[in-house]
C-alpha positions as CSV (number, residue, x, y, z in Angstrom):
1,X,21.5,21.9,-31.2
2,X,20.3,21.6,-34.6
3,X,20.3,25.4,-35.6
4,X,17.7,27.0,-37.9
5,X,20.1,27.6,-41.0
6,X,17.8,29.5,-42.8
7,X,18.7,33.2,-43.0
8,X,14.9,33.5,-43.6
9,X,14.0,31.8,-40.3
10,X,16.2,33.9,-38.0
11,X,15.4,37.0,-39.9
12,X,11.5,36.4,-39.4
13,X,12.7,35.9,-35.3
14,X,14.3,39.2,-35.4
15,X,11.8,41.2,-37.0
16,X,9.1,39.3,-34.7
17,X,11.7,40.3,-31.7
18,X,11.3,43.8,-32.7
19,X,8.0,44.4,-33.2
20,X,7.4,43.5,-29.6
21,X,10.2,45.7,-28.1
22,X,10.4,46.0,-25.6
23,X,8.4,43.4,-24.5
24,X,9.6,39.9,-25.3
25,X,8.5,38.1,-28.2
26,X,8.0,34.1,-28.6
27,X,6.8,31.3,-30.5
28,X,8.0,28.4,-32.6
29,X,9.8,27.1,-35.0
30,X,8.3,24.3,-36.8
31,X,8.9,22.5,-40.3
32,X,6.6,21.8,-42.7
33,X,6.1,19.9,-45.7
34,X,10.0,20.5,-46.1
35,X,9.6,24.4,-45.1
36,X,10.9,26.1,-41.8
37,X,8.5,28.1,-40.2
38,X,8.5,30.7,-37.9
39,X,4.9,31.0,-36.1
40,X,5.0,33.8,-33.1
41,X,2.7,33.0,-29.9
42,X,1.3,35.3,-27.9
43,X,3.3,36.4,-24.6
44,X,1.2,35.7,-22.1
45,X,3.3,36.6,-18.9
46,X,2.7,39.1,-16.1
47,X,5.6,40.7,-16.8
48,X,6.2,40.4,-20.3
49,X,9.2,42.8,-20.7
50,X,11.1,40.8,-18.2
51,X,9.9,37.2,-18.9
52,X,7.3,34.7,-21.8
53,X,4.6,32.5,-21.3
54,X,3.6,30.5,-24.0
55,X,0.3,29.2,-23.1
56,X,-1.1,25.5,-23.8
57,X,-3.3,26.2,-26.9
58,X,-0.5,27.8,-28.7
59,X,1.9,25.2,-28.2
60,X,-1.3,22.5,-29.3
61,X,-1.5,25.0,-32.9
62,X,1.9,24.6,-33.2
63,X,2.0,20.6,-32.9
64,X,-1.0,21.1,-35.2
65,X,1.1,22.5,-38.1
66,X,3.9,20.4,-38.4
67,X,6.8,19.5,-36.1
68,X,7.9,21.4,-33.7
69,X,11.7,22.5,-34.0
70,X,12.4,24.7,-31.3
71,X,11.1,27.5,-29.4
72,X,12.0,31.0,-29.4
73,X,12.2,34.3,-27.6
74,X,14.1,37.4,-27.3
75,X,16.0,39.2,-24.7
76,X,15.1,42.7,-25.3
77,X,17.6,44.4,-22.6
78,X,19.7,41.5,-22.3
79,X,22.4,39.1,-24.1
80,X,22.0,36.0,-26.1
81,X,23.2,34.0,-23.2
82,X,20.2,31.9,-21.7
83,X,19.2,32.9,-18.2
84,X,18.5,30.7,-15.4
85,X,15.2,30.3,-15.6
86,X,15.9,29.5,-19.6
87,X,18.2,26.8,-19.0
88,X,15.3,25.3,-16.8
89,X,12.6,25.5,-18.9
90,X,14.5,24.5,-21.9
91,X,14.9,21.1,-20.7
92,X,11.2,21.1,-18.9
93,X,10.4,21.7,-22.9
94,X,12.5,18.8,-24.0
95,X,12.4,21.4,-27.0
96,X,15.7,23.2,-28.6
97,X,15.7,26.8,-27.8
98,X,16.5,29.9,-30.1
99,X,17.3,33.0,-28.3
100,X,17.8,36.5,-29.6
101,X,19.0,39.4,-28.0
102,X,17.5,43.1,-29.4
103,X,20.9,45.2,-27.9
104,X,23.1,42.7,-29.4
105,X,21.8,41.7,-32.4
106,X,22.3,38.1,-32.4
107,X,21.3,34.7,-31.3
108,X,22.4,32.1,-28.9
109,X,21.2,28.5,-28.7
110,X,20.0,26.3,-26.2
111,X,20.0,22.0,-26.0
112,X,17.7,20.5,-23.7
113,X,19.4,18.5,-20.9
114,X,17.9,15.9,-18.0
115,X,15.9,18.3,-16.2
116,X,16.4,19.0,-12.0
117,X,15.4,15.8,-9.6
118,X,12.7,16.0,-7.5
119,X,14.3,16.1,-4.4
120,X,16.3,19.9,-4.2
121,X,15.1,21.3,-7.0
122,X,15.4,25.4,-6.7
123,X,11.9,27.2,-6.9
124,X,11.0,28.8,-10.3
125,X,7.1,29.9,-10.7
126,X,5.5,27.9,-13.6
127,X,8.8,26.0,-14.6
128,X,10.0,24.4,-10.8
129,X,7.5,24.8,-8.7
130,X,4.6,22.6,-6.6
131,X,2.5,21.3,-9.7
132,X,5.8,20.8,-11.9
133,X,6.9,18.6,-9.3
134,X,3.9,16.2,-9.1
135,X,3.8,16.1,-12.9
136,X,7.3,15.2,-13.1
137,X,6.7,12.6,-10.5
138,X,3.7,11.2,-11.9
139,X,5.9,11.0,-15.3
140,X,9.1,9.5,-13.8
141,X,8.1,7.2,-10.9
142,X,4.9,5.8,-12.7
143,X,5.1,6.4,-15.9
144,X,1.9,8.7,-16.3
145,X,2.0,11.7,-18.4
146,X,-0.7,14.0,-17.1
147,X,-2.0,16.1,-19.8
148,X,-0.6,19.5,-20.5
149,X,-1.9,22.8,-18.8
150,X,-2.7,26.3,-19.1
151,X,-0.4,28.1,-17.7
152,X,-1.2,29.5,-14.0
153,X,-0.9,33.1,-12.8
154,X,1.1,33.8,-9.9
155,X,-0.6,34.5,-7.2
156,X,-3.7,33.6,-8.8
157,X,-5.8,33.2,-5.1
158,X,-5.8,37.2,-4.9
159,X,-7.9,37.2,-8.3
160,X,-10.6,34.6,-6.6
161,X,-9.0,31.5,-8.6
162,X,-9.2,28.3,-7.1
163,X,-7.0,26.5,-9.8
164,X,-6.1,23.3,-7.8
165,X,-10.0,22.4,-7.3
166,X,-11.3,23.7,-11.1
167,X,-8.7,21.2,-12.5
168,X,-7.9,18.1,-11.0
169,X,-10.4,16.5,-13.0
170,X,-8.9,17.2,-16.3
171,X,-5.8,15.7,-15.1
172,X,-7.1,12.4,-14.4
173,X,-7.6,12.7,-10.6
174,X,-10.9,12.0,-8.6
175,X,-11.1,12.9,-4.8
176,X,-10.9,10.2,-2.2
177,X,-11.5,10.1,1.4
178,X,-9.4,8.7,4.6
179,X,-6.1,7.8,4.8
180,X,-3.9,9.0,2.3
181,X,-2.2,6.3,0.2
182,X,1.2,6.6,-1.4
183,X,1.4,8.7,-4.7
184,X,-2.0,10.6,-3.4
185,X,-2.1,14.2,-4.6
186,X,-2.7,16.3,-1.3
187,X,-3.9,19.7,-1.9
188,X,-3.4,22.2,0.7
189,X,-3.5,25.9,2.4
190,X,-0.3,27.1,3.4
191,X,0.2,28.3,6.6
192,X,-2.9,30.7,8.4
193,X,-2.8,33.4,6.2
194,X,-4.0,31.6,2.6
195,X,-6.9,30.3,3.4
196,X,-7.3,28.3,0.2
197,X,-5.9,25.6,-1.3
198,X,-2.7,27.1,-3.1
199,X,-0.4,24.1,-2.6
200,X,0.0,20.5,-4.1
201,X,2.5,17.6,-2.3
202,X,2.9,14.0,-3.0
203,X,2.6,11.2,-0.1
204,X,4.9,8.8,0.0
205,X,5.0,5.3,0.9
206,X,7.7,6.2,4.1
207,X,4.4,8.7,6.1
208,X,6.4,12.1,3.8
209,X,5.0,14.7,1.9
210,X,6.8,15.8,-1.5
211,X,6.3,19.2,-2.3
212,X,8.0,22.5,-3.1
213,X,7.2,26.0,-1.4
214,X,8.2,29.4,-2.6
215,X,11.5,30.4,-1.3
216,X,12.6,26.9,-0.4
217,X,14.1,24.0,-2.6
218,X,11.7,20.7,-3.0
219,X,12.2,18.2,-0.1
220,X,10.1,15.8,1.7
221,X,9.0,16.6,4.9
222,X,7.1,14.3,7.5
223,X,3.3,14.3,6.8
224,X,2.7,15.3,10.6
225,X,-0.5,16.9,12.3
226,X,1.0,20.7,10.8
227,X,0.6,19.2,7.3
228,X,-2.0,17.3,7.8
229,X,-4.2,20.6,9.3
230,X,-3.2,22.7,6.3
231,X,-4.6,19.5,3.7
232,X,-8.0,20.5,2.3
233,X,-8.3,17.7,-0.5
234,X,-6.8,14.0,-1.5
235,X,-6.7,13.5,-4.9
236,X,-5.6,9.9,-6.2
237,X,-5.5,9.0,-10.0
238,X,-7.9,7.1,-11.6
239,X,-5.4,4.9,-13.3
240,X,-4.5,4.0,-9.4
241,X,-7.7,4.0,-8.0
């Protein structure tokens, strides 16, 4: 990790960190025109005192004013040490990462590293989840970055969102109709109880559905008559259309 040096830089985090106590605070470090800036984001999580969302347009301001040098956030209950869910996201970021803890009054460091394969991956809402896993398959198997998103709710079906149909467009994708083909995007219900389309999975050239469901880690799973009941949409991009 290439640390921010500047005793300006972490002091700006710290007093960023503080004013949001206790909620956590986050945002960027960027340089600029031979400057290190600090430029806070707003926390747009559910549960901001226990976890940070950065959402899309901040990050796009960000890249805006300069390069982007790292990220940063704050533990307000906890240590320095990067959680979990922080060593995960740090290298979906591909982004260094600047953590400071309010109790302890100091920083630790994060490096991205090559980020979870598809195939076992553990579930983590917004960072591991159904839609991470077709983006990182559309990026490492075919080479196609799909654009960036706004970041999803949890549980976003109870507030009458239908995120899966209001965005495929915007991600390149066009609906198609029989037979699936492989790399189609299916987008599903799960189970009887979610009547709507909650789910995205990846076909696959061997008759298998890739996908990751809450609770269990990504696999691929036949695409048998269960799947195939629950599948409300096929989606294939236009680049492979």
């Amino acid at each position: 990790m290439i640390q921010p040096m500047r005793q300006t830089t972490l002091d700006a985090i710290k007093a960023h960190a503080q004013r949001e106590y206790p909620q956590e605070a986050c945002g960027f470090i960027v340089a600029q025109i031979g400057r290190e800036l600090v430029m806070p984001a707003p926390n747009v999580d559910q549960d901001p005192t226990g976890n940070f969302t950065i959402a899309a347009q901040s990050y796009l301001e960000a890249a805006r004013s300069g390069e982007i040098l790292a990220v940063y956030h704050s533990h307000p209950a906890g240590p320095a040490a990067p959680s979990d869910i922080d060593r995960h996201a740090c290298d979906r970021s591909a982004l260094h990462w600047a953590i400071y803890s309010v109790p302890e009054d100091g920083f630790g460091f994060l490096v991205p590293g090559q980020r979870a394969p598809l195939l076992g991956r553990t579930f983590i809402w917004g960072v591991y989840d159904c839609w991470t896993l077709v983006y990182d398959y559309y990026q490492d198997t075919l080479g196609i970055t799909l654009p960036e998103w706004e970041p999803y709710e949890q549980e976003f079906w109870l507030n009458g969102k239908n995120y899966y149909i209001e965005r495929y467009a915007q991600f390149g994708f066009v609906p198609v109709e029989g037979a699936p083909r492989p790399h189609d995007v299916l987008i599903m219900q799960l189970g009887n109880v979610i009547k709507v389309p909650v789910h995205a999975g990846i076909y696959q050239a061997n008759g298998t559905l890739l996908h990751h469901i809450p609770g269990r880690l990504s696999r691929a799973d036949l695409y048998g008559d269960y799947l195939r009941t629950m599948t409300n949409l096929t989606l294939r991009h236009r680049s492979l259309a």
